[in-house]
C-alpha positions as CSV (number, residue, x, y, z in Angstrom):
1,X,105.9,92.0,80.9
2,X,103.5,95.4,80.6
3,X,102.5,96.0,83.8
4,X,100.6,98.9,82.2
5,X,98.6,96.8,80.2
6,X,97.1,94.8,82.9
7,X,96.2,97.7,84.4
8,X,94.3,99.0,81.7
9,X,92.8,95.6,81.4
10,X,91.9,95.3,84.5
11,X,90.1,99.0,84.4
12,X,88.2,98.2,81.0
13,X,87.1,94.9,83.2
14,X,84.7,97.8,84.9
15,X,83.6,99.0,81.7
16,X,79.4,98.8,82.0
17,X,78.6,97.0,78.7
18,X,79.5,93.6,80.0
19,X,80.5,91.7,76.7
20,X,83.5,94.2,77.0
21,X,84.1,93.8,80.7
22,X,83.9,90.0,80.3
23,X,86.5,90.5,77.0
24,X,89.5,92.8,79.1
25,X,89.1,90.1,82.0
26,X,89.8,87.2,80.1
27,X,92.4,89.2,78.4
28,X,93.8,90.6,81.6
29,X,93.6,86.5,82.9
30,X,95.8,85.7,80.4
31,X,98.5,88.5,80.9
32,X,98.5,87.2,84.4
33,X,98.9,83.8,83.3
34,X,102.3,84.4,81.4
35,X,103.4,87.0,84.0
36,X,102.6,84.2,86.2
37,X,105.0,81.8,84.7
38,X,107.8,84.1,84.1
39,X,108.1,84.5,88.0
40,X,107.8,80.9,88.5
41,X,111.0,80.3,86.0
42,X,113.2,83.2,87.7
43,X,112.0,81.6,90.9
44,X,113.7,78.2,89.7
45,X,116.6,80.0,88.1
46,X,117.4,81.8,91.5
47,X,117.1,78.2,93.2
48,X,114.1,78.6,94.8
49,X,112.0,74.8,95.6
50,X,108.8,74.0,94.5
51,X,107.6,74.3,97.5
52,X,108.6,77.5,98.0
53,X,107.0,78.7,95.4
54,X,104.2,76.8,95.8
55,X,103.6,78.7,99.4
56,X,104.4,81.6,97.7
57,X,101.2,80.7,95.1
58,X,98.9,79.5,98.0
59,X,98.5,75.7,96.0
60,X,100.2,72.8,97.0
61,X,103.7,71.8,95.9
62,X,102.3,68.7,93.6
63,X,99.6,71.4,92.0
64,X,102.5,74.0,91.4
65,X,104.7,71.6,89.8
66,X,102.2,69.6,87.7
67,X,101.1,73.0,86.1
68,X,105.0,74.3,85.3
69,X,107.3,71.2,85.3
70,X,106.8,70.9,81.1
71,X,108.8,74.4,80.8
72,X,112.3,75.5,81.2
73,X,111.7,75.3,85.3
């Protein structure tokens, strides 16, 4: 995961043309996404519950495990 390339993303999102901004944020959504569910998998790898990382997320533990249970969780 490029942590560097979020951040760019994220500073185009404040570009002033809009069509642009609106493009780097959906982009910059999506990164997140996948970063996202790479920390949810080492979070199961390393044991941790669905409900732990569904606190950790701030959704409930149904919401957290509807969204990821189809992967390699």
């Amino acid at each position: 995961m490029d942590l560097d390339r979020i951040t760019s993303l994220l500073r185009q999102a404040g570009e002033d043309d809009p069509i642009e901004a609106l493009a780097a944020t959906s982009k910059a959504r999506q990164e997140l996404e996948r970063l996202e569910a790479v920390e949810v998998r080492r979070a199961r790898v390393a044991g941790r519950t669905w409900a732990e990382i569904a606190a950790a997320l701030g959704v409930s533990k149904q919401a957290v495990h509807k969204k990821y249970r189809g992967g390699l969780f």
